[in-house]
N, C-alpha and C positions, 0 to 999 in steps of 0.2 A: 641683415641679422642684427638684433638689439641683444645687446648685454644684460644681463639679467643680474640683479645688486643679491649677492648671499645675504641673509641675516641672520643672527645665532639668537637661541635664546639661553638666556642664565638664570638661576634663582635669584632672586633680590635678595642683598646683605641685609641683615638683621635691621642695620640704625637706616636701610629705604624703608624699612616693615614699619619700624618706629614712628618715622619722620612722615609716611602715610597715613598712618592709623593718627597720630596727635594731630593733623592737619584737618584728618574727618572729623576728629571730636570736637573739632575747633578751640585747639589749645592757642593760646597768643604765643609770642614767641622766645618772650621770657620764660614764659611754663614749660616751652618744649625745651629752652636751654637747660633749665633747673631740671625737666625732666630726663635728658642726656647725662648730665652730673651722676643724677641718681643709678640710671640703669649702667654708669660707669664704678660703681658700685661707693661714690663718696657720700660721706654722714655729711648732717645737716651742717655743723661744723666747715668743714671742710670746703663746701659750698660757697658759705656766707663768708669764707674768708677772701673768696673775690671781691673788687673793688666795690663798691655801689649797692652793695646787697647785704643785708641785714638778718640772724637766725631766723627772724619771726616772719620778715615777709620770706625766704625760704619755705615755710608750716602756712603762710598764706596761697604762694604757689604751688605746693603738694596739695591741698584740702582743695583748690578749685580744677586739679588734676584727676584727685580721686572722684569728685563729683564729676565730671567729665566722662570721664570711661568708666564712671561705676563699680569704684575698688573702693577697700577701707584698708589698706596698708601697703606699706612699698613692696614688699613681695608681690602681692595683688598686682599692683602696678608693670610689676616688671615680667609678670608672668603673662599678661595682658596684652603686653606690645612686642614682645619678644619671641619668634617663633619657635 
């Protein structure tokens, strides 16, 4: 007699929904970082005050975000990947 392995299934957390959907859009992975920031709900501010990252290039990786998944605002965006 063979063992038979149980498997369960679960819904996938929000930020697997996320981290799927931005991978199909072909987000890089700086965009999905800044994208995370964002749907963690921090202003651009807040963002660019990590090391190495800048407000502007922040509004550079939102703007090739929104072209990406076809939004025009962070609402848009977060309504978008968030289920």
């Amino acid at each position: 007699m063979t063992q038979q392995k149980i498997t369960s299934v679960e819904p996938a957390a929000p930020d697997e929904v996320a981290q799927l959907l931005l991978t199909a859009y072909g987000a890089t992975a700086r965009e999905r970082d800044v994208c995370f920031e964002v749907l963690s709900g921090r202003s651009t501010a807040d963002i660019a005050g990590h090391p190495f990252i800048s407000p502007h290039t922040v509004q550079d990786h939102l703007k090739a975000l929104f072209d990406k998944v076809g939004v025009r605002s962070r609402g848009e965006l977060v309504a978008g990947l968030l289920p």
